[in-house]
C-alpha positions, 0 to 999 in steps of 0.5 A: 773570394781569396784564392784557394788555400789550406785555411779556406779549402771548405768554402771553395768549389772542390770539383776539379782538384786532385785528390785521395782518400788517405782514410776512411771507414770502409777501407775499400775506399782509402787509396781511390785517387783522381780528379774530383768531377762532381759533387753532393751533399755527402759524396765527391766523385772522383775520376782516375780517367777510366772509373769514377767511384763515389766516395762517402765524405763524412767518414773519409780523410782527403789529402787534396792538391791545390793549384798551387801544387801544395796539398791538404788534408780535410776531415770530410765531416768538415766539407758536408753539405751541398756544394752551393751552401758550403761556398755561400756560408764560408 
């Protein structure tokens, strides 16, 4: 598999990048920063060291960090589905 990047983001494993909710339809959620510690088909947990919320990816815009310290913006319609059929069908 190519290293992580911008054009492939969607077909990786998410867990484990820095991340922040830029949008979303329950602005309750825009601003929730952290780490992403877990994932479903239609949420990512994300950890700031002291709280983990679950946040809806379908209606949510992330800007995520990649290893590379350079960041992405993913509309989460694009990332739904189970992590596991996500990277199996990129």
């Amino acid at each position: 598999m190519n290293p992580i990047a911008l054009h492939n983001l969607a077909r990786h494993e998410l867990i484990g990048l820095q991340v922040s909710v830029v949008q979303s339809s329950h602005k309750g959620y825009v601003g929730v920063r952290g780490k992403v510690v877990n994932e479903t088909k239609s949420m990512l947990l994300i950890s700031d060291g002291v709280k983990t919320r679950m946040v809806p990816k379908e209606f949510s815009l992330f800007c995520f960090t990649l290893p590379d310290n350079s960041t992405a913006e993913v509309e989460g319609s694009t990332i739904v589905d189970r992590p596991v059929e996500r990277i199996r069908n990129g």
